[in-house]
C-alpha positions as CSV (number, residue, x, y, z in Angstrom):
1,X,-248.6,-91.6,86.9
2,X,-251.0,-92.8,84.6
3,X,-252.9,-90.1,84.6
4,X,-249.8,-87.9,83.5
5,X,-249.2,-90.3,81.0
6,X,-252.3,-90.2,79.2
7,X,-252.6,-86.0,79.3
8,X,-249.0,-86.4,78.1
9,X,-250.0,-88.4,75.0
10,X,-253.1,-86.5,74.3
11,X,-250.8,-83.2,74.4
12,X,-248.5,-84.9,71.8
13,X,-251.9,-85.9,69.7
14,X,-253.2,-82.3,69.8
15,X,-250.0,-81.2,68.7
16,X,-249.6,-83.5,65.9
17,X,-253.1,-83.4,64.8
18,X,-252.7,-80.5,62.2
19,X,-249.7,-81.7,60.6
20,X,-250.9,-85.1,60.2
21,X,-254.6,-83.7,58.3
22,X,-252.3,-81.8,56.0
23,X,-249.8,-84.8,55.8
24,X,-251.9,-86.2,52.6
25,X,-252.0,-82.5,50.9
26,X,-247.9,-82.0,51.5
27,X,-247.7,-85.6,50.2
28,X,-249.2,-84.5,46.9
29,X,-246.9,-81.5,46.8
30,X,-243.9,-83.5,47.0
31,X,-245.0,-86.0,44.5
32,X,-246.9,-83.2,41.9
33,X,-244.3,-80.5,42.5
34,X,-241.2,-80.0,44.2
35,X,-240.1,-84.0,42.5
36,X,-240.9,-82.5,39.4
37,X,-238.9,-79.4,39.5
38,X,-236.2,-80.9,41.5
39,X,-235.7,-83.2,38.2
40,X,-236.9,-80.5,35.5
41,X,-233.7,-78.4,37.3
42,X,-231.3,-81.2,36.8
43,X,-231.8,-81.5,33.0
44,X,-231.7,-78.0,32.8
45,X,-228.8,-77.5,34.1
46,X,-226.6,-80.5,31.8
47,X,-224.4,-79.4,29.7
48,X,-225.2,-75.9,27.8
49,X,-229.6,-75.8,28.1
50,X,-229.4,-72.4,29.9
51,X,-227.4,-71.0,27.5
52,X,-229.3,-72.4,24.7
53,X,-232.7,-71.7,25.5
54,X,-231.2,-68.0,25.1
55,X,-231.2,-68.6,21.9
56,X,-233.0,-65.9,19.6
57,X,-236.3,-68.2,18.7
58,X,-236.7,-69.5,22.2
59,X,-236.1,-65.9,23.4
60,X,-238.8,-64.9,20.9
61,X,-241.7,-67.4,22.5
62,X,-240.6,-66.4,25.8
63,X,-241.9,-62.9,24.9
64,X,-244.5,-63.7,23.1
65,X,-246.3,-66.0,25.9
66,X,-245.5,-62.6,28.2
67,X,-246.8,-60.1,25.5
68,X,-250.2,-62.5,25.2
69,X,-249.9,-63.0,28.7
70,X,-250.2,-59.1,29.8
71,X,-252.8,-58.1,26.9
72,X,-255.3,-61.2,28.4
73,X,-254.3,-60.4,31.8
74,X,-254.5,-56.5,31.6
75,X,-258.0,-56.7,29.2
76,X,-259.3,-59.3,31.0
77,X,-259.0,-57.3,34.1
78,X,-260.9,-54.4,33.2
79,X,-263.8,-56.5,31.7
80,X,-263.9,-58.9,34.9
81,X,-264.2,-55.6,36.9
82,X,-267.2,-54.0,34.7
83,X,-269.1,-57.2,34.4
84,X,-268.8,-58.0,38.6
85,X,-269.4,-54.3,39.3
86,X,-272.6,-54.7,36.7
87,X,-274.0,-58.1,38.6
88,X,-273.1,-57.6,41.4
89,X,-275.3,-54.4,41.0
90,X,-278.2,-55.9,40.3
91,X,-280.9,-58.8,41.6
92,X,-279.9,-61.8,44.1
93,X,-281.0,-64.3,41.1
94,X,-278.8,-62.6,38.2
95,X,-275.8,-62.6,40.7
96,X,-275.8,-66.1,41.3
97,X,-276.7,-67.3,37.8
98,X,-273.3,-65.3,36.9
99,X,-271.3,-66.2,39.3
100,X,-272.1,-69.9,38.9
101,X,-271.7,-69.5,35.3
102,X,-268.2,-67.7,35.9
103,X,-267.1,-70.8,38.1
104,X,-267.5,-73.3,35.5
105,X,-266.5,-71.0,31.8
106,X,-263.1,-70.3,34.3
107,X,-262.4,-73.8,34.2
108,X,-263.2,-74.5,30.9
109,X,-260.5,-74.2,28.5
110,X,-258.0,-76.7,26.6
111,X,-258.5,-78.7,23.2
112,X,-263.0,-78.0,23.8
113,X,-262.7,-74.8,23.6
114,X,-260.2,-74.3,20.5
115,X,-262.8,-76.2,18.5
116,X,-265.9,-74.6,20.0
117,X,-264.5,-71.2,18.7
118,X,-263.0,-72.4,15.8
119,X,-266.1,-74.0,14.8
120,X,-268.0,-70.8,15.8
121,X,-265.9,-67.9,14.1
122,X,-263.9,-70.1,12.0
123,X,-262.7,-69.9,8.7
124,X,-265.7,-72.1,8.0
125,X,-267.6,-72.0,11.4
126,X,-271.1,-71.5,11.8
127,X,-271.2,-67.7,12.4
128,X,-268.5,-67.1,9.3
129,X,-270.6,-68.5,6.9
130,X,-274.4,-67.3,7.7
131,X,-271.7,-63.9,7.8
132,X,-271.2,-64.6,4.5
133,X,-274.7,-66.1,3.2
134,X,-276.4,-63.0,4.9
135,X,-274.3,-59.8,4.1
136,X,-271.3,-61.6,1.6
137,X,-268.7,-60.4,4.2
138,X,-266.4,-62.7,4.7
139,X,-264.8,-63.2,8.0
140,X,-261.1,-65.4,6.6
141,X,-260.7,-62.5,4.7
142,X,-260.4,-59.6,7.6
143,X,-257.7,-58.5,9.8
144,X,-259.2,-60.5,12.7
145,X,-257.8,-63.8,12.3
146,X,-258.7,-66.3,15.2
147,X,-255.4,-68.4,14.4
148,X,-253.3,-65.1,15.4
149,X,-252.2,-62.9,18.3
150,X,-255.6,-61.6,18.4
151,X,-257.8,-64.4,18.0
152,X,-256.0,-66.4,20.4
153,X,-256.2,-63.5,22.9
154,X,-260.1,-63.5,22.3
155,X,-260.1,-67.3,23.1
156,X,-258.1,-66.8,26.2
157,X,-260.5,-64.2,27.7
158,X,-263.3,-66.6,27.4
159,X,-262.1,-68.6,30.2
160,X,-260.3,-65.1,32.2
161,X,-262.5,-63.0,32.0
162,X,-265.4,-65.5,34.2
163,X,-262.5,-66.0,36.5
164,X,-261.3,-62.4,37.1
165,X,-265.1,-62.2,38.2
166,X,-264.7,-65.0,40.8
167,X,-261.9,-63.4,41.9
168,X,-262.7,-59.8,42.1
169,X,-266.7,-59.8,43.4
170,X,-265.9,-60.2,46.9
171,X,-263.7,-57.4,47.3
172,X,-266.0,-55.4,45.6
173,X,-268.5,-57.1,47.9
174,X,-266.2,-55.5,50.5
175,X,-266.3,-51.7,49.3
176,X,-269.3,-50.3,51.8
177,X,-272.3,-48.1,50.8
178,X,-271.3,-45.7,53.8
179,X,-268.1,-44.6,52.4
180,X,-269.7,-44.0,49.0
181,X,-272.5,-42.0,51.6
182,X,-269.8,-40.1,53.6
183,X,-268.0,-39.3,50.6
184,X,-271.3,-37.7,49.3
185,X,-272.0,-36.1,52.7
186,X,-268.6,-34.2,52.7
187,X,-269.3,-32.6,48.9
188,X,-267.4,-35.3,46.9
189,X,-268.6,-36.8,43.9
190,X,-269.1,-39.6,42.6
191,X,-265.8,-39.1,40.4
192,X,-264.0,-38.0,43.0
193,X,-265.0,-40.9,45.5
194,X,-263.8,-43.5,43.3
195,X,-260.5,-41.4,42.9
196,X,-259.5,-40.6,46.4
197,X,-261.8,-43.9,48.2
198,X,-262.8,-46.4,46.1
199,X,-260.2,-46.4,43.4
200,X,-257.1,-47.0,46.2
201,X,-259.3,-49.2,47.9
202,X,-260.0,-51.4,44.7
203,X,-256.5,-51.1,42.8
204,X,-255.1,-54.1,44.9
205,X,-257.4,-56.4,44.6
206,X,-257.6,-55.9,40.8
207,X,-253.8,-55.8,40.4
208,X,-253.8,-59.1,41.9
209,X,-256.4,-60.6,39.9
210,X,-254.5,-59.5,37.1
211,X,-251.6,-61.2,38.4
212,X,-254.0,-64.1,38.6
213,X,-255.2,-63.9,35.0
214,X,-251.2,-63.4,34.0
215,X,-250.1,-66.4,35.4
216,X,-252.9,-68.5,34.3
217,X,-252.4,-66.9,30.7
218,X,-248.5,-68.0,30.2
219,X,-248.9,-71.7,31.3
220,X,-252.3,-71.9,28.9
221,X,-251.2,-74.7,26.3
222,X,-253.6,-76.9,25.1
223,X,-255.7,-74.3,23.7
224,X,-252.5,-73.3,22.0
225,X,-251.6,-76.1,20.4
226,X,-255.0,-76.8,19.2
227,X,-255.6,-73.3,17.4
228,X,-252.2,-71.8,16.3
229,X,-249.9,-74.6,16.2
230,X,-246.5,-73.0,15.5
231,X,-248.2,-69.6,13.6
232,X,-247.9,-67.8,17.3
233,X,-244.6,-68.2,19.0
234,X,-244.9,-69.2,22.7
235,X,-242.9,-71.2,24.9
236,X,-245.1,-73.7,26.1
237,X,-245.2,-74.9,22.4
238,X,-241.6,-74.8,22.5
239,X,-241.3,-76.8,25.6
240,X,-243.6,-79.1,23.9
241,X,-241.9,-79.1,20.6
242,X,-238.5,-80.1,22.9
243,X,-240.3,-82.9,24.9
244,X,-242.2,-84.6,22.1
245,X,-240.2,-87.3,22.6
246,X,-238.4,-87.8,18.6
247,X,-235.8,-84.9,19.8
248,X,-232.7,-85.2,21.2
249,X,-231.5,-85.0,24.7
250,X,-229.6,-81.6,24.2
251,X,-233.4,-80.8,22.9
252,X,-235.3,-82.2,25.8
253,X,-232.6,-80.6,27.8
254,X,-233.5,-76.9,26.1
255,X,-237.5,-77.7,27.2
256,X,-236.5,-78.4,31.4
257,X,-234.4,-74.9,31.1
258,X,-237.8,-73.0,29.6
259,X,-240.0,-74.6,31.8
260,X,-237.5,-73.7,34.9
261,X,-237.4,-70.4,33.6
262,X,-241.5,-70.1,33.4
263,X,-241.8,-71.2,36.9
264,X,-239.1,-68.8,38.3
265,X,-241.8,-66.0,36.3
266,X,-244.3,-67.4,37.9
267,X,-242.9,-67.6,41.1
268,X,-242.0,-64.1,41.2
269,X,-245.3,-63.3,39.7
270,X,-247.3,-65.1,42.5
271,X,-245.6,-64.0,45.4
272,X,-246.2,-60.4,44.1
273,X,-250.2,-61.7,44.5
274,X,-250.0,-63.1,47.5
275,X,-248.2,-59.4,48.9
276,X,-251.1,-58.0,47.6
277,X,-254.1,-60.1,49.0
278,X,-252.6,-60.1,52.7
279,X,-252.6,-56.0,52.6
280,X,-256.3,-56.0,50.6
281,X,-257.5,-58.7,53.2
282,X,-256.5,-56.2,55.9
283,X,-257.8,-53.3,54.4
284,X,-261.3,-54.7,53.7
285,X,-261.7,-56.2,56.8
């Protein structure tokens, strides 16, 4: 009886044993996420928030986070790939110096970054005036403006483009020499082995880091706030605007229903990725 006892206790133990090194990590969840929504969805949904945050300027910053969002996520797509495809071409020390550098610029972003740039390129950074003092062309005064659409996008991909690299080198790690080989053996070239072989085989992954790069795009707000202020609509600034805390409550209301409305885009938006990774995990296998 003992005996059975203790196997029977030990069976429970085994059992148990996964959930209870994850219990810490669900923990966190609860606390950091579903709490959070859970009370974001009950503002939202007093008295008219929904129907307000319909409103045509709200609508407008909603659309302009997804514009940004798809130019950063789309451009820094096809840059990611070229510059992976390019190190991971070359030596061993050039391919870790760039993907170590990639893991850090990807998580550097926020209210350091604005000023690095705007310091940089500037209307009076570093680079605007020697510019200036070297040629007499001056920077403020051409259609490139960093506190606009584009200049924002250009700050964004400093930070996406690094982390489209992180994301997209091992699949690209995964695409073998002896297809490219067999390809060539069978009279196809090189054009038509990334059309018919490589390109299929690649256009998930990438589609997914895109995905990636979206996502991480449209909830981007420090950086935001920092540059632009209110000169480029987009809802994070919004949601911020609503839950400065001198607003009223219909306001603060206005800012749960956006941010339950981002996260529903989001939601959507990452389980499209996760679709994607499980069939490009079984096809580079």
């Amino acid at each position: 009886m003992p005996t059975r006892r203790v196997r029977s206790l030990a069976d429970r133990a085994r059992r148990c044993g996964p959930w209870l090194a994850v219990a810490p990590f669900l923990i966190v969840m609860l606390v950091g996420l579903v709490l959070p929504v859970i009370a974001l969805a009950a503002g939202a949904f007093e008295g008219d928030s929904i129907k307000s945050s319909f409103n045509s300027g709200y609508r407008t910053a909603f659309w302009g986070s997804v514009k940004l969002s798809v130019v950063c996520a789309v451009l820094g797509a096809v840059v990611g790939v070229l510059v992976a495809r390019a190190v991971l071409s070359g030596g061993t020390l050039l391919r870790r110096l760039v993907l170590t550098a990639s893991g850090v610029l990807a998580n550097f972003g926020g209210v350091p970054l604005a000023f690095m740039f705007i310091a940089t390129i500037g209307n009076a950074g570093i680079v605007t005036s020697l510019l200036h003092d070297w040629t007499g062309f001056d920077l403020g005064n051409s259609p490139f403006s960093l506190y606009q659409f584009g200049g924002l996008a250009v700050v964004y991909l400093y930070f996406l483009v690094p982390l489209m690299v992180i994301v997209i080198a091992p699949a690209l790690d995964g695409v073998r020499a002896e297809w490219s080989e067999a390809a060539q053996n069978l009279g196809a070239s090189r054009a038509q082995y990334w059309r018919h072989v490589g390109g299929p085989l690649l256009a998930p992954p990438v589609a997914a880091g895109a995905l990636l790069l979206f996502c991480g795009s449209l909830s981007a707000f420090a950086t935001a706030q920092a540059m632009v202020g209110g000169t480029v609509p987009l809802v994070t600034l919004q949601i911020a605007n609503a839950l400065s805390g001198n607003v009223s409550a219909d306001n603060a209301g206005v800012g749960a229903a956006l941010a339950i409305e981002m996260i529903i885009l989001v939601a959507v938006v990452m389980a499209a990725y996760w679709t994607i990774e499980r069939r490009t995990a079984r096809w580079l296998r």
